[in-house]
The first five atom37 places (N, CA, C, CB, O) and aatype in JSON, in Angstrom:
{
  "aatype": [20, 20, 20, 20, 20, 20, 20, 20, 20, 20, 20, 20, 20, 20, 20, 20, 20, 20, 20, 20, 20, 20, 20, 20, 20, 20, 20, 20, 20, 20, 20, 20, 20, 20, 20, 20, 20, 20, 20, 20, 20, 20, 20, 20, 20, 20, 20, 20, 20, 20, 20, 20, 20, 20, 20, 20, 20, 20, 20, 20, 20, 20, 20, 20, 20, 20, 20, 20, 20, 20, 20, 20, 20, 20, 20, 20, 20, 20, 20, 20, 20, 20, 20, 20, 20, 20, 20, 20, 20, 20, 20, 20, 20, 20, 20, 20, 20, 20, 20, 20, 20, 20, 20, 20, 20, 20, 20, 20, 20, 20, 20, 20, 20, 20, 20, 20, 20, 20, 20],
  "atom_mask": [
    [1, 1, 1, 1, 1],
    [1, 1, 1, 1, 1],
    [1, 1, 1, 1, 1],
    [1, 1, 1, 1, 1],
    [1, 1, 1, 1, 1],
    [1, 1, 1, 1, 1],
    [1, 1, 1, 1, 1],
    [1, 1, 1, 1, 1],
    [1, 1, 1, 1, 1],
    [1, 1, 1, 1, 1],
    [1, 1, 1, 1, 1],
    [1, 1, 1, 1, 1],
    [1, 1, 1, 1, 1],
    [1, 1, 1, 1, 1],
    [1, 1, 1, 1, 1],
    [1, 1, 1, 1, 1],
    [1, 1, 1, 1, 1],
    [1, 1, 1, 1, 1],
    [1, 1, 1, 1, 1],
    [1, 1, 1, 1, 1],
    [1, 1, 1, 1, 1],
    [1, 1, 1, 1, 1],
    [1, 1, 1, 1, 1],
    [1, 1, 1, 1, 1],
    [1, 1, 1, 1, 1],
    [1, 1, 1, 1, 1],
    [1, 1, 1, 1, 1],
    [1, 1, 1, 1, 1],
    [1, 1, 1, 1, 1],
    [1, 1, 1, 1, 1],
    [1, 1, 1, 1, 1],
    [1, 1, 1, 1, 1],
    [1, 1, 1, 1, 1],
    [1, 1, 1, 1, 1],
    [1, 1, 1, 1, 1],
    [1, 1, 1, 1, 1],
    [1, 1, 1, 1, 1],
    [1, 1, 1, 1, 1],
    [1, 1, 1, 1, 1],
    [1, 1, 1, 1, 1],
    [1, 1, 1, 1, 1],
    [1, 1, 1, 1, 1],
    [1, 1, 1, 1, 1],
    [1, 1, 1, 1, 1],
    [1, 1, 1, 1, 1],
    [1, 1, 1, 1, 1],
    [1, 1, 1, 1, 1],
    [1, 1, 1, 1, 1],
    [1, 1, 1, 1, 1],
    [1, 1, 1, 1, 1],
    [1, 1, 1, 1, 1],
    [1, 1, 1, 1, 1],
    [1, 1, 1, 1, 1],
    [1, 1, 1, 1, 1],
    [1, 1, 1, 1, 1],
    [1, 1, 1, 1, 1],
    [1, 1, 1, 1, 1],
    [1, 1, 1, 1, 1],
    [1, 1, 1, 1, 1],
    [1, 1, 1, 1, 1],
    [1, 1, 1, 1, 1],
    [1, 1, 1, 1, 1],
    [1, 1, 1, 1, 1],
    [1, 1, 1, 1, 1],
    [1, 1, 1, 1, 1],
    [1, 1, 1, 1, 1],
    [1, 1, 1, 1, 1],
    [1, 1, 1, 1, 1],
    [1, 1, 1, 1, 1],
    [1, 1, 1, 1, 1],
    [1, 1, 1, 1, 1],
    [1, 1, 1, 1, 1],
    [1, 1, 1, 1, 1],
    [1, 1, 1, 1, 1],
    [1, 1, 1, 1, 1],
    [1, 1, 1, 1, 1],
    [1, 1, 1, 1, 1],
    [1, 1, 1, 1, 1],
    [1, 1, 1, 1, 1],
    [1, 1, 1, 1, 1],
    [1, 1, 1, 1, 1],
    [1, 1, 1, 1, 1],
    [1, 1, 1, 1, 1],
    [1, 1, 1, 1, 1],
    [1, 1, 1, 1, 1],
    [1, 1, 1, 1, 1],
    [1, 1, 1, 1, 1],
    [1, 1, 1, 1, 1],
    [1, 1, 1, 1, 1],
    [1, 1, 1, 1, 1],
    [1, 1, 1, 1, 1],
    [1, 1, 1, 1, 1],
    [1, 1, 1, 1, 1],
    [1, 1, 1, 1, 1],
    [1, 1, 1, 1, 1],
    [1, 1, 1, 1, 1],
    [1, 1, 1, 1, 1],
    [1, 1, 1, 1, 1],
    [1, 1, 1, 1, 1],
    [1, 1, 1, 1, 1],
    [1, 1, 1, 1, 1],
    [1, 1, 1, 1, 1],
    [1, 1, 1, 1, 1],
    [1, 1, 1, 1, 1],
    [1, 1, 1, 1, 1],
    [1, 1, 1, 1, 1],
    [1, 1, 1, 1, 1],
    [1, 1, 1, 1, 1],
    [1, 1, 1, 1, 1],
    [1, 1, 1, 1, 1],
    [1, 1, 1, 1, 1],
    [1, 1, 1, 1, 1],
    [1, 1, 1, 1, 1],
    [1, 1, 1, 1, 1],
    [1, 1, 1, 1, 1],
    [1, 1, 1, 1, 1],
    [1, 1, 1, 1, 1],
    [1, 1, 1, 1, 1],
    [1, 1, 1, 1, 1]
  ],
  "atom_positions": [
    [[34.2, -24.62, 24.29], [35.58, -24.39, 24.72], [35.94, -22.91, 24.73], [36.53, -25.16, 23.82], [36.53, -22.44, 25.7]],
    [[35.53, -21.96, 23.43], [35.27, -20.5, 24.35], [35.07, -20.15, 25.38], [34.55, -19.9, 24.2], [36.02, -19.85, 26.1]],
    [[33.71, -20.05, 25.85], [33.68, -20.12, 27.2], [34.28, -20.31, 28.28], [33.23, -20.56, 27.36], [34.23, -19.51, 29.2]],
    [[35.01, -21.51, 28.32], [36.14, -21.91, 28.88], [37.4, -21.12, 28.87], [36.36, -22.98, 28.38], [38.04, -20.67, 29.82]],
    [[37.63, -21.04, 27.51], [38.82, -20.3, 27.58], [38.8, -18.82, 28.18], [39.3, -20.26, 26.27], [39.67, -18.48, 28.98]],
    [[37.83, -17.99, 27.79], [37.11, -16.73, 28.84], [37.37, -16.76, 30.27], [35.48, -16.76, 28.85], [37.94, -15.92, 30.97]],
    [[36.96, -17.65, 30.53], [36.98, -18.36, 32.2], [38.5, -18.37, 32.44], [36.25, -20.24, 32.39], [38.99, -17.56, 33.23]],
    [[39.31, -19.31, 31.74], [40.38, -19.09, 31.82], [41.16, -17.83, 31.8], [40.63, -19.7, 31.18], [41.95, -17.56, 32.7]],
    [[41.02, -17.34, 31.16], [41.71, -16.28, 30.56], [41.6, -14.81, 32.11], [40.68, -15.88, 28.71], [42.38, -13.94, 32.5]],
    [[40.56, -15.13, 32.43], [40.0, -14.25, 33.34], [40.76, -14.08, 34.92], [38.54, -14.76, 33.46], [40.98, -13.16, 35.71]],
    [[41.04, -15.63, 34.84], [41.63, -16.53, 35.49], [43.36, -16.21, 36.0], [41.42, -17.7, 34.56], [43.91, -15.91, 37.06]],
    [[43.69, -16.41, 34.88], [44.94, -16.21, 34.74], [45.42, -15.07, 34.72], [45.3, -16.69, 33.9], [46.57, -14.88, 35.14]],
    [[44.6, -13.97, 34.19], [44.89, -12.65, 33.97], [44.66, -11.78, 35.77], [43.7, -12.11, 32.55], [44.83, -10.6, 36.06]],
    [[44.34, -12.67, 36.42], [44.19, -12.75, 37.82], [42.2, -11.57, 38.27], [46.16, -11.85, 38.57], [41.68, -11.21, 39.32]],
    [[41.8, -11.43, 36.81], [40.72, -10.74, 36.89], [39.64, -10.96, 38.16], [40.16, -10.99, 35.66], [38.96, -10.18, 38.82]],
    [[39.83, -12.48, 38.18], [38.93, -13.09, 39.23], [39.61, -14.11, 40.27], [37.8, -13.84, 38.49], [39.96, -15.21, 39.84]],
    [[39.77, -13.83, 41.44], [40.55, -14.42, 42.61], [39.88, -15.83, 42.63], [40.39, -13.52, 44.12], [39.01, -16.31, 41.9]],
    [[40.69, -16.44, 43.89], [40.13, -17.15, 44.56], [39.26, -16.94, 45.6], [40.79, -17.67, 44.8], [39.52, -16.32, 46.63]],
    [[37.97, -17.6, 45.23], [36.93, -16.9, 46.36], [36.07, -15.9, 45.1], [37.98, -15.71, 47.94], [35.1, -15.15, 45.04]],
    [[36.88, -16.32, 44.41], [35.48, -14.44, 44.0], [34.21, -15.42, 43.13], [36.55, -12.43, 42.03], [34.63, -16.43, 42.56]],
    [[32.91, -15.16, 43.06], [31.71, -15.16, 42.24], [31.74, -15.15, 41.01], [31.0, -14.3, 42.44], [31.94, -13.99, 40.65]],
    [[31.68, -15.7, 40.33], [32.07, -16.19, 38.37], [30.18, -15.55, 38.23], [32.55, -19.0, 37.73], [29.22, -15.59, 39.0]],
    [[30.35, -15.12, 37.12], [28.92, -14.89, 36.22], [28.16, -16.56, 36.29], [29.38, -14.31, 34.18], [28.7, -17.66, 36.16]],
    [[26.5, -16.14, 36.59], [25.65, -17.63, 36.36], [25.72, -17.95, 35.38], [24.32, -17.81, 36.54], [26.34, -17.24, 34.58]],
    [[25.25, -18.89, 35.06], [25.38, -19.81, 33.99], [24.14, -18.69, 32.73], [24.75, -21.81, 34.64], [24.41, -18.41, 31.57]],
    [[23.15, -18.37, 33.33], [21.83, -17.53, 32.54], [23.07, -16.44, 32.45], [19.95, -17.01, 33.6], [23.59, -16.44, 31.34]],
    [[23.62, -15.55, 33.32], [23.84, -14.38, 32.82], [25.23, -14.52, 31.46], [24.18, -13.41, 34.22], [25.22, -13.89, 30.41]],
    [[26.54, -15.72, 32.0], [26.93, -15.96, 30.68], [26.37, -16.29, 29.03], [27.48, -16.72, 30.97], [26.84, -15.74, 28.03]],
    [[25.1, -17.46, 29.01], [24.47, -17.41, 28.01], [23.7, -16.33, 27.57], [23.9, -18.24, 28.05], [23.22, -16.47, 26.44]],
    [[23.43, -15.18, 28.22], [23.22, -14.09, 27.91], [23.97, -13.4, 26.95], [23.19, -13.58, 28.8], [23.73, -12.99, 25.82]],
    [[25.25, -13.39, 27.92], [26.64, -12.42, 27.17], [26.81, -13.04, 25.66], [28.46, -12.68, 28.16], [26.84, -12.38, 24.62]],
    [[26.91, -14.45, 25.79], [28.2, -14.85, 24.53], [26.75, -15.65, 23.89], [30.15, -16.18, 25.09], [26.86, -16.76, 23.38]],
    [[25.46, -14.99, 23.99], [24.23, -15.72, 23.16], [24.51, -17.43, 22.73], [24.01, -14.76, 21.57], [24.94, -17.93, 21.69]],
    [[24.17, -17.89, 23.69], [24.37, -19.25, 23.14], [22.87, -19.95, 24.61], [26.69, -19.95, 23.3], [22.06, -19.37, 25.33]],
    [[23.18, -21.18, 24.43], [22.01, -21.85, 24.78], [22.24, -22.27, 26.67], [21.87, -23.35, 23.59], [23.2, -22.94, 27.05]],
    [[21.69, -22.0, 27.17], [22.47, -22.17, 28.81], [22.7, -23.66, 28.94], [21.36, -21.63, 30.33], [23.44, -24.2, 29.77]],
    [[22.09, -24.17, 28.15], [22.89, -25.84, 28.21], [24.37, -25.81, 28.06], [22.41, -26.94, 26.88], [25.15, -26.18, 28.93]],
    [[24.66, -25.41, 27.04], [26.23, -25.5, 26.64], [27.21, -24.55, 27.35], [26.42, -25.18, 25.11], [28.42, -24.74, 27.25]],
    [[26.65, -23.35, 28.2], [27.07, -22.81, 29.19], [26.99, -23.57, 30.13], [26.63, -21.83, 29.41], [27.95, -23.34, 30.87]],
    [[26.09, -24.71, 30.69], [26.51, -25.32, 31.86], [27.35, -26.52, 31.75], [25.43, -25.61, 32.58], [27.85, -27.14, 32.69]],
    [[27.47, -26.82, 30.39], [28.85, -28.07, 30.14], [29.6, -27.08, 30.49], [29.35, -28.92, 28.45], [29.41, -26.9, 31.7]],
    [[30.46, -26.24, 30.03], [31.42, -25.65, 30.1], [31.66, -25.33, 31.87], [31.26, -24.51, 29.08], [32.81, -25.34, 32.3]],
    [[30.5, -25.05, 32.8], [30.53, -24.6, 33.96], [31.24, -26.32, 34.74], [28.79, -23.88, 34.42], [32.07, -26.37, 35.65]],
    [[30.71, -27.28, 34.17], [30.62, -28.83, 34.63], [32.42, -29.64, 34.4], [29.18, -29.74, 33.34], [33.2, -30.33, 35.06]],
    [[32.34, -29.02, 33.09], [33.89, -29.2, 32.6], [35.28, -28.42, 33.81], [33.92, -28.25, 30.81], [36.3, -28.96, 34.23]],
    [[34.81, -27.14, 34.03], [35.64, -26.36, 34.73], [35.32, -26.8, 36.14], [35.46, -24.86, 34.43], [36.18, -26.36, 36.89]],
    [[34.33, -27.57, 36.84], [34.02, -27.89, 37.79], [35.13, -29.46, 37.98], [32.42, -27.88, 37.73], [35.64, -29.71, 39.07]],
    [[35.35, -30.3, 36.84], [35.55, -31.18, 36.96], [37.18, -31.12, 36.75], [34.69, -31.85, 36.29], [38.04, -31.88, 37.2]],
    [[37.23, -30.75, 36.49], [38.6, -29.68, 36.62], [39.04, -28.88, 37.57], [38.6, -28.77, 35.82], [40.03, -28.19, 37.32]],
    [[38.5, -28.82, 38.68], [38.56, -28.07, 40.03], [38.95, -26.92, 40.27], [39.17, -28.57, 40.8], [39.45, -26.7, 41.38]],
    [[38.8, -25.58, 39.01], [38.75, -24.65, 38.56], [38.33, -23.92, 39.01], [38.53, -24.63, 37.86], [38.86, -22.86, 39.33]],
    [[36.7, -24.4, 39.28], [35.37, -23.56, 39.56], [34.61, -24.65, 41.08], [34.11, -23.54, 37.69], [34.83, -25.76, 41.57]],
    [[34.01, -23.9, 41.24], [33.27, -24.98, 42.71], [31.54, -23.93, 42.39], [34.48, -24.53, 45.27], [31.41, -22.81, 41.91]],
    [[30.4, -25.01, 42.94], [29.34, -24.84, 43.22], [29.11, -24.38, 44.84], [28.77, -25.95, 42.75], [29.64, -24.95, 45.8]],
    [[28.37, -23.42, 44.92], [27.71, -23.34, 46.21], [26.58, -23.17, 46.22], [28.08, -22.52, 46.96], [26.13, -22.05, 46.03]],
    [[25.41, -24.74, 46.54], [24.05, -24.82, 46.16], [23.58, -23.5, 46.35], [23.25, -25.83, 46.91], [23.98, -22.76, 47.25]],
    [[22.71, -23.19, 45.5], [21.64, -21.7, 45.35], [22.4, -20.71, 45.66], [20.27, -21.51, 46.37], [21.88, -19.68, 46.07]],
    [[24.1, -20.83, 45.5], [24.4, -18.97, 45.73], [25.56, -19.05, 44.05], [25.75, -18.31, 48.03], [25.9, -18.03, 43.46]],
    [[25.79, -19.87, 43.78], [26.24, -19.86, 42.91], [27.72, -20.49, 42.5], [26.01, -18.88, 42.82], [28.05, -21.49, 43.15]],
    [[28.43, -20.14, 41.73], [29.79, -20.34, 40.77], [30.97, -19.61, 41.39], [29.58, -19.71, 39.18], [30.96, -18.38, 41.24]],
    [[32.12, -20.22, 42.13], [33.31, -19.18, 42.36], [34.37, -19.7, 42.36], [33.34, -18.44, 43.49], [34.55, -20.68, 43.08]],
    [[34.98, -19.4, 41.89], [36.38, -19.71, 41.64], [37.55, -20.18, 42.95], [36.85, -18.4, 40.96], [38.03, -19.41, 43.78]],
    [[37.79, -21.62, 42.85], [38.82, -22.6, 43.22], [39.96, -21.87, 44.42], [39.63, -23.07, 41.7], [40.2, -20.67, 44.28]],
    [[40.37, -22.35, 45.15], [41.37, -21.81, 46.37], [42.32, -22.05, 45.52], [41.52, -22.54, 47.95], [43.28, -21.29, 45.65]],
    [[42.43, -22.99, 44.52], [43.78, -22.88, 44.02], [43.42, -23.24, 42.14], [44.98, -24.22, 45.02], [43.93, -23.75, 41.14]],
    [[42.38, -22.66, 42.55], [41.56, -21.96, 40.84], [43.09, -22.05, 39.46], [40.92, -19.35, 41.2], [43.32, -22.74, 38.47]],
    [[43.9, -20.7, 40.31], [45.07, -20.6, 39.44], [45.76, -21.33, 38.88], [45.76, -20.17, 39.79], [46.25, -21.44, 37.76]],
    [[45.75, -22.09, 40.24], [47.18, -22.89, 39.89], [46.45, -24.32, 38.81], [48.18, -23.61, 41.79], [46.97, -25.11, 38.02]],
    [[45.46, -24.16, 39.15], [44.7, -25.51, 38.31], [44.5, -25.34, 36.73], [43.06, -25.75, 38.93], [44.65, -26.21, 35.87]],
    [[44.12, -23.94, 36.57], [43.94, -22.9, 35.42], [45.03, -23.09, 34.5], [43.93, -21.39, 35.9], [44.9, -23.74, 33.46]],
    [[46.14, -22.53, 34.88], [47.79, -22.46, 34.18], [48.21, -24.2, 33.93], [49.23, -21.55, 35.6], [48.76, -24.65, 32.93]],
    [[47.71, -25.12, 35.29], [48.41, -26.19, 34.39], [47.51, -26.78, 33.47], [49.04, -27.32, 35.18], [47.87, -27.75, 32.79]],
    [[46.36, -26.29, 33.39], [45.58, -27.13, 32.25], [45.74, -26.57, 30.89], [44.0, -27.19, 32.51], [45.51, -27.21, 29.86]],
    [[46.18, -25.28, 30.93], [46.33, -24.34, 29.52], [47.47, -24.4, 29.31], [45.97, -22.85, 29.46], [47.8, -23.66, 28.38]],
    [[48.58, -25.19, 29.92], [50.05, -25.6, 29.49], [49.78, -26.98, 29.19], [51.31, -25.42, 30.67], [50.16, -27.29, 28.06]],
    [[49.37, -27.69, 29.69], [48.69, -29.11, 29.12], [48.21, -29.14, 27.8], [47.49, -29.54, 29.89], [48.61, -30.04, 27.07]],
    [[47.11, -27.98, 27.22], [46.88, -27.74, 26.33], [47.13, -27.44, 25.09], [46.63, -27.46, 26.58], [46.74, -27.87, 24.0]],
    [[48.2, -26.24, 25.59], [49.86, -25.62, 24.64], [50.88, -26.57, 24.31], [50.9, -24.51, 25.56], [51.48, -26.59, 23.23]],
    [[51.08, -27.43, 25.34], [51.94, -28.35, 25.15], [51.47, -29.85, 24.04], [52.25, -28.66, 26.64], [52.38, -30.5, 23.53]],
    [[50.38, -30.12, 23.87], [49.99, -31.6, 23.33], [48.76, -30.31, 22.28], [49.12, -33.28, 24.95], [47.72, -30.71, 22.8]],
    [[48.48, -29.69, 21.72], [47.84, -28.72, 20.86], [48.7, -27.86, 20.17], [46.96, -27.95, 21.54], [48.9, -28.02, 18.97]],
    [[49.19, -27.01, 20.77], [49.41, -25.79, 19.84], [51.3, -26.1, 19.58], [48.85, -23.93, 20.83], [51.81, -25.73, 18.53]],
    [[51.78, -26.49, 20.21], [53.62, -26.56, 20.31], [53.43, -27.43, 19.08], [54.68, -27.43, 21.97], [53.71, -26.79, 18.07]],
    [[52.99, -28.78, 18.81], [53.54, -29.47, 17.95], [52.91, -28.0, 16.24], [52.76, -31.52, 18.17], [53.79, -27.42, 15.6]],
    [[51.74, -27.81, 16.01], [51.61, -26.92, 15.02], [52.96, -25.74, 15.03], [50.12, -26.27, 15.24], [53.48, -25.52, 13.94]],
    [[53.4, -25.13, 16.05], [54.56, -24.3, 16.02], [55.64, -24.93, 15.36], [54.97, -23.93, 17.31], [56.4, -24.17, 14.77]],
    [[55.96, -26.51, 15.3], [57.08, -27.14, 15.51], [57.19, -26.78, 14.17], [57.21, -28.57, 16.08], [57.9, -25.98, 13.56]],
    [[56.16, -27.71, 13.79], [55.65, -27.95, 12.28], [55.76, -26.35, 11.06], [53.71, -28.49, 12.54], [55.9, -26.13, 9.86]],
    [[55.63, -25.72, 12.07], [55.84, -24.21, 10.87], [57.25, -23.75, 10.98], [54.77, -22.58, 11.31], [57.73, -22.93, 10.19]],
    [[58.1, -24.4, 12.21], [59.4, -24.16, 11.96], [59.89, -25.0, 11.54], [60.06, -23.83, 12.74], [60.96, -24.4, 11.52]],
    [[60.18, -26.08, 11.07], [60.29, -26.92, 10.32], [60.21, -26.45, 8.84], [59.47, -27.78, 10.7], [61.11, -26.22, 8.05]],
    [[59.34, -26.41, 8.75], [58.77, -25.9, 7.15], [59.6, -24.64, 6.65], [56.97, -25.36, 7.18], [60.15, -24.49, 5.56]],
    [[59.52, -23.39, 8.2], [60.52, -22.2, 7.57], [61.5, -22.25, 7.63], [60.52, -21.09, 7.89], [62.13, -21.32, 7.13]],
    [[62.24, -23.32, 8.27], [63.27, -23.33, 8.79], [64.07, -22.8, 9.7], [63.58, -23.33, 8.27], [65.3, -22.84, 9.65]],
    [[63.27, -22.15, 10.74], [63.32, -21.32, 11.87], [64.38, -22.13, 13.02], [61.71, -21.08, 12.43], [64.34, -23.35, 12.88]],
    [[65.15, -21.73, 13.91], [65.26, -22.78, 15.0], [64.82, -21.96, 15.69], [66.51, -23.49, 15.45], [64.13, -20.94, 15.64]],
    [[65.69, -23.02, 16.88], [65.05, -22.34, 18.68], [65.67, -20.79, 18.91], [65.88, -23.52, 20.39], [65.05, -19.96, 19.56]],
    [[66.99, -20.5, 18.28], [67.28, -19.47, 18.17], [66.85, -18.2, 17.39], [68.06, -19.73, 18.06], [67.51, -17.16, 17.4]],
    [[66.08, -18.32, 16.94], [65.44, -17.58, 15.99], [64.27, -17.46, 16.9], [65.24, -18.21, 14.51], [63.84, -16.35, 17.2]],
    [[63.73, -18.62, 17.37], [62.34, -17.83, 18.17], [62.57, -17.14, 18.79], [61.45, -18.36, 18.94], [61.95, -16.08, 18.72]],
    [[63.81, -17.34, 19.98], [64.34, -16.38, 21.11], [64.06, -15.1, 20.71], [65.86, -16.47, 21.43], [63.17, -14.35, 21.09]],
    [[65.1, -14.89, 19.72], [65.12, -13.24, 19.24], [63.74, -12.77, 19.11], [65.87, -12.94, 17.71], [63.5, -11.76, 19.76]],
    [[62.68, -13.32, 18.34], [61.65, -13.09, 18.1], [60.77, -12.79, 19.63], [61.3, -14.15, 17.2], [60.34, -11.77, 20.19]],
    [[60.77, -13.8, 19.85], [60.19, -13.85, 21.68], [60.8, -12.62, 22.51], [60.85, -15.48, 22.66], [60.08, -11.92, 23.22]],
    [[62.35, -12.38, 22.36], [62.59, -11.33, 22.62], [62.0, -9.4, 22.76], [63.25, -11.66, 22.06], [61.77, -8.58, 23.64]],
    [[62.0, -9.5, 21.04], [61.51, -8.85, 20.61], [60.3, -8.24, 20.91], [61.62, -9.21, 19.91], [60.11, -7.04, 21.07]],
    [[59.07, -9.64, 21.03], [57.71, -9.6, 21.8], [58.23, -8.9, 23.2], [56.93, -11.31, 22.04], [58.27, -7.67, 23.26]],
    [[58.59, -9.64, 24.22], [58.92, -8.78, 25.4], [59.11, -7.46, 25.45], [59.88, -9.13, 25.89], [58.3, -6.75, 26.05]],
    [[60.17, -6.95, 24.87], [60.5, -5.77, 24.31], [59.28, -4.76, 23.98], [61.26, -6.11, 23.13], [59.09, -3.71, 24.6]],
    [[58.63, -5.12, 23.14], [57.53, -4.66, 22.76], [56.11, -4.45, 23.41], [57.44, -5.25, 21.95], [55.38, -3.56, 22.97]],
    [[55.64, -5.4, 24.65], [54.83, -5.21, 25.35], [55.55, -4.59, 26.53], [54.11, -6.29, 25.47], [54.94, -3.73, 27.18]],
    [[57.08, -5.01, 26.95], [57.08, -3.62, 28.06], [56.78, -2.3, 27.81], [58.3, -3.35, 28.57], [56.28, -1.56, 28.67]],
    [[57.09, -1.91, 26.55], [56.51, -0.69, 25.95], [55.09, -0.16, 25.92], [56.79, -0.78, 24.8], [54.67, 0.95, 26.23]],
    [[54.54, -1.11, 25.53], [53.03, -0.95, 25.68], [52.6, -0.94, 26.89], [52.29, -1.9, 25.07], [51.41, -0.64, 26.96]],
    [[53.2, -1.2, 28.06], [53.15, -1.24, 29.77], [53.52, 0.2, 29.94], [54.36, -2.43, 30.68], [52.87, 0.94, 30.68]],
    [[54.48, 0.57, 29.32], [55.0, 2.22, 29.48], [54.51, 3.07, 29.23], [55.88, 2.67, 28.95], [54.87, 4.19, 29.61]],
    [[53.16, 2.77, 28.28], [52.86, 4.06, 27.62], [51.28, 4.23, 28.14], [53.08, 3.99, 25.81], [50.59, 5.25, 28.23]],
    [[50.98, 2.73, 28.47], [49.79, 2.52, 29.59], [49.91, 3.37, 30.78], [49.75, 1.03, 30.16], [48.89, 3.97, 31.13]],
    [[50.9, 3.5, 31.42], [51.6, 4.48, 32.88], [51.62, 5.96, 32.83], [53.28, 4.2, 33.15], [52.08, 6.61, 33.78]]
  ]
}
């Protein structure tokens, strides 16, 4: 699911279009040392997921609508994974929804800055 999420991430971060050539399956198990079997689940998973597409003997490239497939599976993810653990720690601190705002705020705030100083 690393792997995946890489892919994703790559994805979303718009690193790799639609249409563009994804790393082979050998040259990823290269990078992240692992076994090219479990690099090609991950290639099979994102395939089945309509993420990624095969083109016999030229390779791995990313989906006409790669993106849009990308974002709703990692909100699928956020949503039934990681939101209920959030819930659960506000709960516990006693945080509400208003309290994240500010906080979330804050985040914004803080990476436009880091956009500014990038420029």
């Amino acid at each position: 699911m690393q792997i995946a999420d890489h892919f994703c991430e790559n994805i979303l971060l718009q690193k790799w279009q639609p249409g563009d050539r994804i790393p082979s399956v050998r040259e990823m198990a290269v990078k992240v040392e692992v076994n090219p079997n479990t690099v090609m689940r991950t290639f099979n998973y994102l395939q089945e997921k309509g993420i990624i597409f095969n083109k016999r003997g030229i390779g791995y490239f990313v989906s006409e609508d790669g993106f849009e497939r990308t974002r709703a599976l990692r909100k699928q993810d956020f949503v039934t994974k990681e939101l209920p653990i959030v819930f659960k720690a506000m709960q516990l601190l006693q945080l509400t929804v208003d309290d994240l705002l500010v906080y979330y705020q804050q985040y914004q705030k803080d990476q436009n800055q880091g956009m500014d100083k990038k420029k």
